[in-house]
GUBALO-183530 format. One line per field, with one value per residue: residue in three letters; x, y, z of N, C-alpha, C in turn; residue number from 1. Coordinates in steps of 0.1 Angstrom, whole numbers, plus 2048, in hexadecimal, padded with zeros to 3 digits. Example, Ala and Ser with C-alpha at 12.3 -4.5 7.8 and 13.67 -1.06 7.14 Angstrom:
# GUBALO-183530
resn [ala|ser] .
n.xx [884|880] .
n.yy [7C7|7EA] .
n.zz [84E|847] .
ca.xx [87B|889] .
ca.yy [7D3|7F5] .
ca.zz [84E|847] .
c.xx [884|881] .
c.yy [7DF|800] .
c.zz [84E|84F] .
resi [1|2] .
END
This chain:
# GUBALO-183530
resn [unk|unk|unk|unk|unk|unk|unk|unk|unk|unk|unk|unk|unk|unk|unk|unk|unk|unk|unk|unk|unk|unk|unk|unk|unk|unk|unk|unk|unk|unk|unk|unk|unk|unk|unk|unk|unk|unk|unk|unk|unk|unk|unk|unk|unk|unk|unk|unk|unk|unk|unk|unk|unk|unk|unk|unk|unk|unk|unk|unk|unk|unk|unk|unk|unk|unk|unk|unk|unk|unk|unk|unk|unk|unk|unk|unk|unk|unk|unk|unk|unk|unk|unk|unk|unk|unk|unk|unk|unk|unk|unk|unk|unk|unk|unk|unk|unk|unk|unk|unk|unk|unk|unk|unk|unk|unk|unk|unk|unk|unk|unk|unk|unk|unk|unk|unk|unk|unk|unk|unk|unk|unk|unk|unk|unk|unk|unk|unk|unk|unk|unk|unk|unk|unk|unk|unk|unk|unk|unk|unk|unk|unk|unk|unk|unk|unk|unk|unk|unk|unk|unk|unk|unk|unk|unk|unk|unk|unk|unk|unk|unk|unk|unk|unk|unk|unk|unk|unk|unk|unk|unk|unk|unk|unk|unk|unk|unk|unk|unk|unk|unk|unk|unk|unk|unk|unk|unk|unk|unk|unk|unk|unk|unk|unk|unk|unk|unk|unk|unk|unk|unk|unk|unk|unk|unk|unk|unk|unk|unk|unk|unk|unk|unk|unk|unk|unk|unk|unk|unk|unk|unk|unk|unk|unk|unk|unk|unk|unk|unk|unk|unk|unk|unk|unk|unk|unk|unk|unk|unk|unk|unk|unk|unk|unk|unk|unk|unk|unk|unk|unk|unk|unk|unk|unk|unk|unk|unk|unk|unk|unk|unk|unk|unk|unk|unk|unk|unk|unk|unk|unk|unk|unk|unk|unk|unk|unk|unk|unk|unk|unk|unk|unk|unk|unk|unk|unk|unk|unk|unk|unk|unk|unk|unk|unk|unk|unk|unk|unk|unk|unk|unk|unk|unk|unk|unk|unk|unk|unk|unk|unk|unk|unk|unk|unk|unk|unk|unk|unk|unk|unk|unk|unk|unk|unk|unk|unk|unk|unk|unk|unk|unk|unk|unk|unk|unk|unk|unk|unk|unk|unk|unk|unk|unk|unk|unk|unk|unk|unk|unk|unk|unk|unk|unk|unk|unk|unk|unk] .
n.xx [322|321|339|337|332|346|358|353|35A|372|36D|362|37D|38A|37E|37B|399|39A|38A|381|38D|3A8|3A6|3AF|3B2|3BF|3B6|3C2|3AA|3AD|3A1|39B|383|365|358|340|321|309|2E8|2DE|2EF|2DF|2C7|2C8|2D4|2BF|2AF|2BD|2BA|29F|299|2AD|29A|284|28C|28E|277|266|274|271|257|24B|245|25A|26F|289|29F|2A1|2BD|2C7|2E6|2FF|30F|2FB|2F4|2EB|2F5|30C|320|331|31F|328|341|344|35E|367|358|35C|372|377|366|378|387|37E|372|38A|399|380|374|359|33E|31A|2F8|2E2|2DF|2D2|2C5|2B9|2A0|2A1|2B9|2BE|2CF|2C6|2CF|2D7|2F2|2FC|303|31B|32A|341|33F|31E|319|324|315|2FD|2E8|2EB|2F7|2EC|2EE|2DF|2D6|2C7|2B2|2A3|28C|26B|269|256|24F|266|271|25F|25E|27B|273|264|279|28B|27B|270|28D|295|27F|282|29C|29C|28D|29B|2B0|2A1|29F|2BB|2C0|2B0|2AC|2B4|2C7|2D5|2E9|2F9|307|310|323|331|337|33F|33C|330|315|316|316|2F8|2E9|2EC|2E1|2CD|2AB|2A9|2C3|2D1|2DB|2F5|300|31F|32D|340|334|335|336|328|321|320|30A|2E8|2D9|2EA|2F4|2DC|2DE|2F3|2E9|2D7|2E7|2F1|2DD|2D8|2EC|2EB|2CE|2D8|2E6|2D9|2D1|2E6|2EA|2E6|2C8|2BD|2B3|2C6|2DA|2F0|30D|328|349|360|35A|35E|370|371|356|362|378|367|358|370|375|35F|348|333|31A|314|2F9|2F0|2D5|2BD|2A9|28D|270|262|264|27B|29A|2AD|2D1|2E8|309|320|318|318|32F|338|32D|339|351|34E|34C|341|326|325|312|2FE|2F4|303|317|334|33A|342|334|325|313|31A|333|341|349|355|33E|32D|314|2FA|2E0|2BD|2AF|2BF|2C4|2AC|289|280|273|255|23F|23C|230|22D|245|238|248|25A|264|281|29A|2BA|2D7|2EC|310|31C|303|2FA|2E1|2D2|2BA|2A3|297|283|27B|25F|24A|238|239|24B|241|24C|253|255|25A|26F|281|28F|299|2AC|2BC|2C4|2CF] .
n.yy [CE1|CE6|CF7|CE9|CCF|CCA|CC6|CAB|C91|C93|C9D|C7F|C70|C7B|C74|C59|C59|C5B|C46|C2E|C16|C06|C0E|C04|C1C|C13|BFD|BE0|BC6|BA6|B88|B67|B5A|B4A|B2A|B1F|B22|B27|B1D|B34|B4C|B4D|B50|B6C|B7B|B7A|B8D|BA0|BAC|BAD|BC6|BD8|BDD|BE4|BFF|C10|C0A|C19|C36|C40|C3F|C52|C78|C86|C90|C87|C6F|C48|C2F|C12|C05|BF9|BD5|BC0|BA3|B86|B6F|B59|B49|B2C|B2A|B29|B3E|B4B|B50|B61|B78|B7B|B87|B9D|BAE|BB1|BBD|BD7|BDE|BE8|BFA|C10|C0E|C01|C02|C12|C06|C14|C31|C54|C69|C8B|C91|C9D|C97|C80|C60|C59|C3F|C1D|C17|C32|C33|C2A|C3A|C53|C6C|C72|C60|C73|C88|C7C|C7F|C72|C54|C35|C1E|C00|BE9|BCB|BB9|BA1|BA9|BB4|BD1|BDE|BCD|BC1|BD2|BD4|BBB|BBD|BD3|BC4|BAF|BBE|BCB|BB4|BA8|BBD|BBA|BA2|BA8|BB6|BA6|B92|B9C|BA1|B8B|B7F|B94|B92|B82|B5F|B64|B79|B7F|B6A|B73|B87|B7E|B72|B80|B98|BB3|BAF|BAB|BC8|BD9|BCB|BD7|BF2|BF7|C09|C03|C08|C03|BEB|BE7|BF6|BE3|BCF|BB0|B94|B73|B57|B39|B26|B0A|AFA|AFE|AF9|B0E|B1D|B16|B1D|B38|B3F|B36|B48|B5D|B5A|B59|B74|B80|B77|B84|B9D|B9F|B9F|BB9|BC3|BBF|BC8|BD6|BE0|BE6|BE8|BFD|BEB|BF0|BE2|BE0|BD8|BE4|BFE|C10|C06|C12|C2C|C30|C31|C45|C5A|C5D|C63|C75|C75|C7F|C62|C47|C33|C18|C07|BEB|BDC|BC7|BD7|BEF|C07|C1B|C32|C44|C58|C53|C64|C67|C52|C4B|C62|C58|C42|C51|C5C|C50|C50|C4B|C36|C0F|C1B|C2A|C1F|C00|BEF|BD2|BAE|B9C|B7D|B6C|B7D|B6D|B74|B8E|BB2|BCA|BE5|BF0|C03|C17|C15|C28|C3D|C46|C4C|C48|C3C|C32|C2C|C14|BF7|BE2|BBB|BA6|B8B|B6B|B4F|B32|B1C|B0D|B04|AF3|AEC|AE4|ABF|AB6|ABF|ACC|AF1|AFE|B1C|B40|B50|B78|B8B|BA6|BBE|BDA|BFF|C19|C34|C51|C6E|C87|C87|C76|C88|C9B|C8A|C87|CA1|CB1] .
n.zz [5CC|5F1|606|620|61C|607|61B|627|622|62D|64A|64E|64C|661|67A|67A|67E|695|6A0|6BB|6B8|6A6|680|663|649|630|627|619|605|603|608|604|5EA|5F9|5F7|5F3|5FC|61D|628|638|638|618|620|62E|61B|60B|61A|61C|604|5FE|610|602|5EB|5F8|606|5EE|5E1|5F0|5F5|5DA|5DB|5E2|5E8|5E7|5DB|5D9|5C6|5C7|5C4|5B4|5C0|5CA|5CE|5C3|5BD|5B0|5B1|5C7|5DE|5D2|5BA|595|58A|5A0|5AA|598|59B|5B8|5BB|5A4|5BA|5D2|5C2|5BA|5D3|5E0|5CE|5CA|5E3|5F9|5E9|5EF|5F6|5E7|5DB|5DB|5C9|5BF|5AE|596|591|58C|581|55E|554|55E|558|558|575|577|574|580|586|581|59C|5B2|5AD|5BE|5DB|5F2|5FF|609|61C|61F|63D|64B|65E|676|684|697|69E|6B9|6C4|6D0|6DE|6F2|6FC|708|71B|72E|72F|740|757|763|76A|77D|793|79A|7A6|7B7|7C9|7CE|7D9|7F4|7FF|802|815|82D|84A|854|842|839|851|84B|82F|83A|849|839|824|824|814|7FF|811|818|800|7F3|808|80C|7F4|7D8|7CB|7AD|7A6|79E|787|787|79A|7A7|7AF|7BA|7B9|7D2|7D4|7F1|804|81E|82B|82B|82A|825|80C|7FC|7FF|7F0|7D1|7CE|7CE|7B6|7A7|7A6|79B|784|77E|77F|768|752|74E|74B|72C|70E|704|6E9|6C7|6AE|69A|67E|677|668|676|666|64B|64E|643|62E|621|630|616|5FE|600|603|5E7|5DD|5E8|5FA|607|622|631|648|649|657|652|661|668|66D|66C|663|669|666|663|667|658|661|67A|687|68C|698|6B0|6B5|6BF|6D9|6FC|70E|704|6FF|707|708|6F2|6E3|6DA|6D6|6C6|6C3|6AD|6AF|69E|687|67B|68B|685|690|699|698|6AD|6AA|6BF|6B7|6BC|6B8|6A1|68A|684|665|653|65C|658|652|638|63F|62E|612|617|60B|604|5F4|5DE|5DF|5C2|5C7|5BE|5C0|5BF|5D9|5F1|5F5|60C|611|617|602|602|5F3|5EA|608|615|619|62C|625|63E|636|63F|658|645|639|648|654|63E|634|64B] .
ca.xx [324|329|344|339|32E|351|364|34A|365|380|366|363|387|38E|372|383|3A8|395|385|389|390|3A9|3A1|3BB|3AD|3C3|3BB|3BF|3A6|3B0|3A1|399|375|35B|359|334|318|2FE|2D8|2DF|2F7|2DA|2C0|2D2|2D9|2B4|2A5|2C1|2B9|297|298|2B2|293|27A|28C|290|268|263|278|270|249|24D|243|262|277|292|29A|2AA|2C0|2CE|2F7|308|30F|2EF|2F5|2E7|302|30F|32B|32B|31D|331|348|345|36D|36D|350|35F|384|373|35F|382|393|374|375|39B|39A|378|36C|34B|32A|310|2EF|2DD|2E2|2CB|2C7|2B0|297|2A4|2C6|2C4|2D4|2BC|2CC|2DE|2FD|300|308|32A|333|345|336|313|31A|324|30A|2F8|2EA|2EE|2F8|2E7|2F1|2D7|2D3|2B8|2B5|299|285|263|26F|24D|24B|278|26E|252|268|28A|26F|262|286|292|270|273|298|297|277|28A|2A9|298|284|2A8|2BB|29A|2A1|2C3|2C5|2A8|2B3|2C2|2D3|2DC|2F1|2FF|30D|31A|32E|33E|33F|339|340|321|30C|312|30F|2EC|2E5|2EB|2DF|2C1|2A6|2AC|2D4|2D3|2E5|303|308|324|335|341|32C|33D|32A|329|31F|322|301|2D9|2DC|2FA|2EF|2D1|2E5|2F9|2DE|2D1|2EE|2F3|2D4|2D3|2F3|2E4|2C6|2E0|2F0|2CF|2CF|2EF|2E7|2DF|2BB|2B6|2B6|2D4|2DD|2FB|31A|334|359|36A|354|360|37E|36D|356|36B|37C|35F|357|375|371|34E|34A|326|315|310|2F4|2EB|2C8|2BB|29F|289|269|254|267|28A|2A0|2BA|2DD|2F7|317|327|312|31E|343|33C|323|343|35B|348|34E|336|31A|326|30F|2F0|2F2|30C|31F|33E|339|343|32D|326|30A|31E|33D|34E|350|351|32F|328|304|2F4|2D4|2B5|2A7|2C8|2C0|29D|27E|27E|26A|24B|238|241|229|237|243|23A|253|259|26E|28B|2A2|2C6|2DA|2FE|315|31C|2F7|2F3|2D2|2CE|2AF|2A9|28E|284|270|259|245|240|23F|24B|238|255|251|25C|265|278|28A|295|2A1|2BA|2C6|2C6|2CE] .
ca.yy [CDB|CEF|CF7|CDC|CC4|CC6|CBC|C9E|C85|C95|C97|C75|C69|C7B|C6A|C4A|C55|C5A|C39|C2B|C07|C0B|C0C|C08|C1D|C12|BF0|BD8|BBC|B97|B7D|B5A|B59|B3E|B22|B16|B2A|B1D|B24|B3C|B53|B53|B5A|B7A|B84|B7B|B90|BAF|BB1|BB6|BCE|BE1|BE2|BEA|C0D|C14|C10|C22|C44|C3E|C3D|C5A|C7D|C92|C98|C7F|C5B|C42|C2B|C0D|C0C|BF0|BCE|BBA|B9A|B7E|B66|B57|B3D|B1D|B2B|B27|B48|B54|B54|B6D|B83|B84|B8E|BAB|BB6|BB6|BC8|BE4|BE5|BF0|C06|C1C|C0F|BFD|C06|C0F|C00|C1D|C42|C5E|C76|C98|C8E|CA2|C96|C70|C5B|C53|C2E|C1C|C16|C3D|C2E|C2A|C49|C55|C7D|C69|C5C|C7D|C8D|C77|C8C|C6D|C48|C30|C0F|BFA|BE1|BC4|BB2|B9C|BAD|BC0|BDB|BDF|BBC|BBB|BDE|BCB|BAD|BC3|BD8|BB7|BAC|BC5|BCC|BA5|BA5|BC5|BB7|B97|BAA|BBA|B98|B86|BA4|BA6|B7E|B7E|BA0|B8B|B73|B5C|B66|B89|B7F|B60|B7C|B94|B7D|B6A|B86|BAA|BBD|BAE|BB0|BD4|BDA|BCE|BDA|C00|BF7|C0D|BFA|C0C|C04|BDF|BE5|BF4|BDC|BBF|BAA|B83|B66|B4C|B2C|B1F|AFC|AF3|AF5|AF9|B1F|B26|B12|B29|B47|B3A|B34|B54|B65|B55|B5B|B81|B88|B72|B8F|BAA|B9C|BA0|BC6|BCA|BBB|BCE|BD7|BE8|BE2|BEE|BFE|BE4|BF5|BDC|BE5|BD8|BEC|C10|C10|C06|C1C|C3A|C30|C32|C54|C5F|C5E|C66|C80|C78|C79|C57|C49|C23|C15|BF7|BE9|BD5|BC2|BDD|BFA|C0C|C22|C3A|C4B|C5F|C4A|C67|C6A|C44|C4F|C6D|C54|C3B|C57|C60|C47|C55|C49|C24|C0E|C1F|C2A|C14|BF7|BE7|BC1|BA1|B95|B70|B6B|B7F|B6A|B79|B9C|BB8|BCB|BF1|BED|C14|C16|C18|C39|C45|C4A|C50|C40|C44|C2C|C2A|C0C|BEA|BD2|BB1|B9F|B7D|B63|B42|B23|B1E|B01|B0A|AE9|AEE|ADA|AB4|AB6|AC7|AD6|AFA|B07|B2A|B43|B5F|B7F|B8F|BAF|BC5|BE6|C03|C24|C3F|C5D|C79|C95|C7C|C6F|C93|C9F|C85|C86|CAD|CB9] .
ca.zz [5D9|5FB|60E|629|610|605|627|62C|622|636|657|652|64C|672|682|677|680|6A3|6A8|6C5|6B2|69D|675|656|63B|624|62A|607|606|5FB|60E|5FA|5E8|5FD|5EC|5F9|606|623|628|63F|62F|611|624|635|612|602|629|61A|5F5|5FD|618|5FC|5E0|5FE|609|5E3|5DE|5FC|5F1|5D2|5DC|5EC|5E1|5F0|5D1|5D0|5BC|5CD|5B8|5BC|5BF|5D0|5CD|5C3|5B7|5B6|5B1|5D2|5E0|5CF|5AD|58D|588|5AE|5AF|594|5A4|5C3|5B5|5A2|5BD|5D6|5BE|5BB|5E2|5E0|5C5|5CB|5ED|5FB|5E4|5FB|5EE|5E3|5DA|5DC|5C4|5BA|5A7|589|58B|590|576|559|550|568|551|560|582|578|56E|591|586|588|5AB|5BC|5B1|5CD|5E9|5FC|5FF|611|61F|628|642|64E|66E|672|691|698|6A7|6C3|6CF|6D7|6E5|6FC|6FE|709|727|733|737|74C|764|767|772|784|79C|7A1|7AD|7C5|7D3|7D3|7E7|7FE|806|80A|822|835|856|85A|836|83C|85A|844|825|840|850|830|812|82C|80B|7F6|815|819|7F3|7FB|812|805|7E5|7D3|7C3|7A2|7A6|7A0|77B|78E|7A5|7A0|7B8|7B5|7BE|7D7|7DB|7FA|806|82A|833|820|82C|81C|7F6|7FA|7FD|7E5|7CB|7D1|7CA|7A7|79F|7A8|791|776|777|77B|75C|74D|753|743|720|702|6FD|6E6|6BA|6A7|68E|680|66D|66E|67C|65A|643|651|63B|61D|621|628|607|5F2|604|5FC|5DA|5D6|5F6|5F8|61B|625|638|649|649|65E|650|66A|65E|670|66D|661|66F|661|670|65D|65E|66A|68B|68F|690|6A3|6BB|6C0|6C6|6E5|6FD|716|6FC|700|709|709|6E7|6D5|6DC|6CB|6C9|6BC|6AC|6AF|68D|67A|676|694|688|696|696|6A3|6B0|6AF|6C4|6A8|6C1|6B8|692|686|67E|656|64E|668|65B|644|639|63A|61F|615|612|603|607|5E9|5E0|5CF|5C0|5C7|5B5|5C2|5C4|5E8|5F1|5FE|60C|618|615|5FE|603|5EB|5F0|610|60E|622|62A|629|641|62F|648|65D|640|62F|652|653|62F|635|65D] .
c.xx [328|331|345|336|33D|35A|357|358|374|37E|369|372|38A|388|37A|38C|3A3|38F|389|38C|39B|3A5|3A9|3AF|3B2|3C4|3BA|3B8|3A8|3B0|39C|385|36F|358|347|32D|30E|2F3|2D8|2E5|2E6|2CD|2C1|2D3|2CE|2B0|2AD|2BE|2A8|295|29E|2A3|287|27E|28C|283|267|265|272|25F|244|24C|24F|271|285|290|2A2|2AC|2C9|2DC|2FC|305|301|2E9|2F0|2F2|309|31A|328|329|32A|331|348|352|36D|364|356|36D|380|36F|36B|388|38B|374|383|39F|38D|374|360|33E|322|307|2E4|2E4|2D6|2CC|2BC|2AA|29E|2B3|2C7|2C6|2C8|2C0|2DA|2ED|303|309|317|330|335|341|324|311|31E|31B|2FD|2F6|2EB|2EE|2F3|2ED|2EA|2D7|2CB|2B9|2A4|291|27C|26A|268|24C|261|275|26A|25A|274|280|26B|26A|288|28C|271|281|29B|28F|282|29D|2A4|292|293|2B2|2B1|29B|2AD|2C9|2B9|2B1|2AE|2CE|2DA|2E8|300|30A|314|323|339|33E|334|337|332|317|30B|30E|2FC|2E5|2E1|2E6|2D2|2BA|2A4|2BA|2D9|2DB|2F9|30A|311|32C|33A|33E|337|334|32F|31F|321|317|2F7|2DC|2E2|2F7|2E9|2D7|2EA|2F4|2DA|2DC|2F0|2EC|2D2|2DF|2F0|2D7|2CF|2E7|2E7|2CD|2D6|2F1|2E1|2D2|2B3|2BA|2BE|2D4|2EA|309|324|344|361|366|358|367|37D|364|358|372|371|357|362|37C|366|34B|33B|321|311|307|2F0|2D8|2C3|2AC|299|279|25B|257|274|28D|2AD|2C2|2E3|304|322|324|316|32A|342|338|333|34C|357|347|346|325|31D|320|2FD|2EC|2F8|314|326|33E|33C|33B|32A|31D|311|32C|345|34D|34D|344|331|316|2FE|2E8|2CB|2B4|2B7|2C6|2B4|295|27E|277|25F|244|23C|23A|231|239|23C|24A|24E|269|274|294|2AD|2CF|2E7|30A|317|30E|2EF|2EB|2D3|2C0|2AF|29A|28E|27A|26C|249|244|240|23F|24A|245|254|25B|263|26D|285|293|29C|2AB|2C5|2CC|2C9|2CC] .
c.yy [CE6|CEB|CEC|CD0|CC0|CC0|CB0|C95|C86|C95|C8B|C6B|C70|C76|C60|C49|C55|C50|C34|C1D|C0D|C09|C12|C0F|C1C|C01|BE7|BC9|BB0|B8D|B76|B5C|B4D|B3C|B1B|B25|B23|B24|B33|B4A|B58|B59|B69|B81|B84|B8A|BA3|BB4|BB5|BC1|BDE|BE4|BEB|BF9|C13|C15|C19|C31|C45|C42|C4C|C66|C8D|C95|C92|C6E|C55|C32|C1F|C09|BFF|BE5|BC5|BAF|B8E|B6C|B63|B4A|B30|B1C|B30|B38|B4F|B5B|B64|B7B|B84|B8C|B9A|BB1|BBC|BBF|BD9|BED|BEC|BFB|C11|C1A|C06|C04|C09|C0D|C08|C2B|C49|C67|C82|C8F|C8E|CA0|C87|C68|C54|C42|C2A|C19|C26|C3C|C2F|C32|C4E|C69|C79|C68|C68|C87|C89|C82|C80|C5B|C3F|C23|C0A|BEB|BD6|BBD|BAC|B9C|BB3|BC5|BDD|BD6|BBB|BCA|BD9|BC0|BB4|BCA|BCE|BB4|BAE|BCD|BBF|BA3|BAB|BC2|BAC|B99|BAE|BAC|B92|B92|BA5|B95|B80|B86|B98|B7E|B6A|B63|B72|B86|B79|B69|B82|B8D|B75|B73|B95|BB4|BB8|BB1|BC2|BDB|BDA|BD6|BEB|C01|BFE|C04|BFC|C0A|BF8|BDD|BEC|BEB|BD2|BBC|B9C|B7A|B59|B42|B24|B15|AF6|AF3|AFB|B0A|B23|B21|B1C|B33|B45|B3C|B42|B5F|B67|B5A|B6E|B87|B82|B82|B9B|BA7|BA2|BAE|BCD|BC6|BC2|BD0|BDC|BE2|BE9|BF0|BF8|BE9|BEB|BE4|BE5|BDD|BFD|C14|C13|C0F|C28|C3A|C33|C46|C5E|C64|C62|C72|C7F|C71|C6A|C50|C3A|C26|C08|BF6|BDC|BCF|BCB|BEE|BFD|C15|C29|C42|C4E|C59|C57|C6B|C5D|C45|C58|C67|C4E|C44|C5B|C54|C45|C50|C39|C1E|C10|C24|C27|C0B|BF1|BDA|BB7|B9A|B85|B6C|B72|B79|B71|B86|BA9|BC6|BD9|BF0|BFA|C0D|C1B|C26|C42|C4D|C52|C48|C40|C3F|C2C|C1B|C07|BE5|BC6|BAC|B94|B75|B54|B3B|B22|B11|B06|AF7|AED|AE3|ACD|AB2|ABD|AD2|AE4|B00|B13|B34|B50|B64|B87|B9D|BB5|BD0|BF2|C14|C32|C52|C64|C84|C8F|C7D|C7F|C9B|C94|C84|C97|CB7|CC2] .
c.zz [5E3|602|61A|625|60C|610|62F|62D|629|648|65A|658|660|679|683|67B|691|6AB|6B4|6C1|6A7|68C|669|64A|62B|621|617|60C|5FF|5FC|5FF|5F5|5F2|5F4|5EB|602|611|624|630|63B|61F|614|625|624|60D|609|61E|60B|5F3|606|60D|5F5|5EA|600|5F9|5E0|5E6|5FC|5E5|5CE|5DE|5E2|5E5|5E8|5CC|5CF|5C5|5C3|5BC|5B6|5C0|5CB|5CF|5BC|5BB|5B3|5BF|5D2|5D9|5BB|5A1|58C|594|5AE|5A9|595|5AE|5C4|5B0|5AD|5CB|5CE|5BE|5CA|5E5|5DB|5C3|5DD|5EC|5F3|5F1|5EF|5E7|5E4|5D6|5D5|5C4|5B1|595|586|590|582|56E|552|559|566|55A|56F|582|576|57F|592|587|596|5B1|5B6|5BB|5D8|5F5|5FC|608|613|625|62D|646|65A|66E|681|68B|6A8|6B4|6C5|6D5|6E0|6F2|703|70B|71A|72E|73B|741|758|767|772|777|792|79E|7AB|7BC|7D0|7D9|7DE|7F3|805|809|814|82F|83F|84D|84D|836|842|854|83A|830|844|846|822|81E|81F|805|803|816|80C|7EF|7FF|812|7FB|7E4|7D0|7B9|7A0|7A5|790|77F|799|79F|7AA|7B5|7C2|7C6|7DA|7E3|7FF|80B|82F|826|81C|822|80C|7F5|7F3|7F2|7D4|7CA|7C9|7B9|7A2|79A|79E|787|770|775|76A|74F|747|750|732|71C|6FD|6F8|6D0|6B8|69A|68B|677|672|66E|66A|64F|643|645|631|619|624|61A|5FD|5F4|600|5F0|5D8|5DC|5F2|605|61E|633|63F|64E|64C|65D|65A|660|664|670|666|662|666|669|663|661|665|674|68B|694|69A|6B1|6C2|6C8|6D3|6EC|708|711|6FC|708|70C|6F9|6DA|6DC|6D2|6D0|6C1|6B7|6A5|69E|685|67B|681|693|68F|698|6A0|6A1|6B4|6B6|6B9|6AF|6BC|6A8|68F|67C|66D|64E|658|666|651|646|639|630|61F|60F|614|601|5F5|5EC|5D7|5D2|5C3|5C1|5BE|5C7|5D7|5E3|5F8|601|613|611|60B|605|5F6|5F2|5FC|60B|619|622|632|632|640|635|64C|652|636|638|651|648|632|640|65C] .
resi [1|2|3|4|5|6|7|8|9|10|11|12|13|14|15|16|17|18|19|20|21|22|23|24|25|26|27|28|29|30|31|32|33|34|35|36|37|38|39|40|41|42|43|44|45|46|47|48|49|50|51|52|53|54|55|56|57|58|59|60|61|62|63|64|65|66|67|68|69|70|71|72|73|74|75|76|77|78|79|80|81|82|83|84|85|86|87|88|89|90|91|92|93|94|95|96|97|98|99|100|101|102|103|104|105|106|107|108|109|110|111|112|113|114|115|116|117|118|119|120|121|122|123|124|125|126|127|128|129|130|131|132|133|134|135|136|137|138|139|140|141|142|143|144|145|146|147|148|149|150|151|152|153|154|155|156|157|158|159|160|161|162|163|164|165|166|167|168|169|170|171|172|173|174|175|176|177|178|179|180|181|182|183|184|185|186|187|188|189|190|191|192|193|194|195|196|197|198|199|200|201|202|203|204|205|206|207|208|209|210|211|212|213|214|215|216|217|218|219|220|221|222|223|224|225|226|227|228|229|230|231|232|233|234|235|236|237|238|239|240|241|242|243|244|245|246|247|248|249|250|251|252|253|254|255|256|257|258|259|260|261|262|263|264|265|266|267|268|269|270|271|272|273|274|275|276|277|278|279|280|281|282|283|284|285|286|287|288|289|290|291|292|293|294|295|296|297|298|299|300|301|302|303|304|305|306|307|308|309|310|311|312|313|314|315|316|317|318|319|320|321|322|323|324|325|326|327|328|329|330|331|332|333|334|335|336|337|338|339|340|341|342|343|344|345|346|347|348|349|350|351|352|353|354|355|356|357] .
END
């Protein structure tokens, strides 16, 4: 191993003491197992277990010298089923004592473990030239693309129509003389400068005029609002994962890399250009956001921009999928979907520049 190979795990741990959120890395996990799973939850987890087998054919397919192997947690055992408790009690205590798995590892061809019992040997695992953690989100990437420009030529023309009515008589006169500040705002305003603008809406309601205006106004920070929303895909590393994976990095010291598989494409980033992206605070909003996120249970969610990564997959057929019934005990039904086949066409330069800068 080289000399910079060797301070990987110590890069990272400064990255992390630099966050701008903060992040315990000595955190101990010991929340209560879920007692009950719902359709939703198995979906999400059918959508990620095949996305894991797809990047694994995919390298695997691939004629550019290494195996890819798979590592992490990949069970099929979930909430509800007999012995969950004492799956999820082992698998806290594993996150405490080595760290987060990521879900594949990359090796050399000539040095990837010949039976997977090997896996657990922790001299196995750092021979890894690289860990992957892969992602899924259930987008084509060229139609939210299409979708996302639409948007914001849509709510960009409408700004301009709605500031060209209300600087128009009688209404012009009407803003200057009851909010002077938004008319001149207005009034100075570019027609490329309708995402900086912000002022507050008063609705007035003494005469037709004045609703209009009124109306108008609302409407015109509803498109600005438009303008300031996120449009772009993400790569999703959540907030309460950093930790665990720095722990398993610092034990292993093996580059780590995330991978967002989409159903027409997937994207790769080096987890420590995500640390280096948050620390830059200058890069916020246009090519990361820290967010709450509402679908996942609240938590907290760093959202990379995909252009921020790289293409590494270029093209995925779809899979098919198929409807599924699980019995849960007092007889409750769950339905929920699997996928099966799919397969995704790995470009090789791409993907050997990011394992290798």
């Amino acid at each position: 191993m080289n000399h910079a190979a060797s301070l990987y795990k110590d890069r990272i741990s400064k990255l992390i003491d630099n966050f701008p959120l903060p992040i315990d890395k000595s955190i101990v996990v010991n929340g209560r197992a879920p007692t009950s799973a719902n359709s939703e939850f198995l979906i999400n987890k059918e959508q990620g277990d095949w996305a894991e087998r797809l990047v694994v054919k995919a390298i695997n397919a691939s004629s550019i010298g290494y195996v890819a192997v798979p590592y992490g947690k990949n069970d099929s055992i979930s909430a509800g089923d007999p012995g969950f408790a004492e799956f999820y009690k082992t698998y806290q205590e594993e996150l405490n004592r080595i760290g987060k798995k990521p879900d594949v590892l990359l090796f050399h061809a000539g040095e990837a473990p010949h039976d997977i019992t090997e896996m657990e040997s922790p001299d196995c695992v750092k021979r890894a030239i690289a860990a992957i953690e892969v992602r899924s989100s259930s987008f084509l990437c060229e139609k939210y693309k299409v979708a996302m420009e639409e948007r914001i030529t849509n709510a960009e023309k409408r700004c301009a129509e709605l500031r060209d009515l209300i600087l128009n008589q009688p209404y012009g006169d009407l803003l200057k003389d009851k909010n002077p500040v938004v008319f001149g705002l207005l009034n100075s305003l570019k027609t490329d400068a309708f995402r900086e603008l912000t002022f507050r809406a008063v609705s007035w309601s003494s005469s037709e005029s004045l609703r209009t205006l009124s109306a108008w106004l609302k409407e015109l920070k509803a498109n600005i609002a438009l303008l300031h929303k996120r449009d772009y895909l993400s790569i999703t590393p959540k907030l309460e994962d950093i930790a665990l994976v720095n722990r398993w990095i610092a034990n292993f010291n093996v580059p780590h890399f995330y991978l967002q598989v989409f159903f027409d494409r997937a994207y790769m980033i080096a987890f420590e250009k995500i640390l280096a992206l948050c620390n830059d605070s200058h890069k916020e909003g246009k090519d990361f956001s820290i967010e709450t996120d509402v679908k996942n249970q609240g938590k907290t969610t760093i959202k990379v921009n995909i252009d921020v990564g790289a293409p590494v997959i270029g093209k995925i057929d779809m899979p098919s999928h198929f409807s599924v019934m699980k019995e849960l005990d007092r007889g409750r039904l769950l339905f929920y979907v699997k996928f099966d086949g799919g397969q995704g066409y790995l470009d090789m330069e791409t993907f050997k520049k990011v394992v290798n800068p």
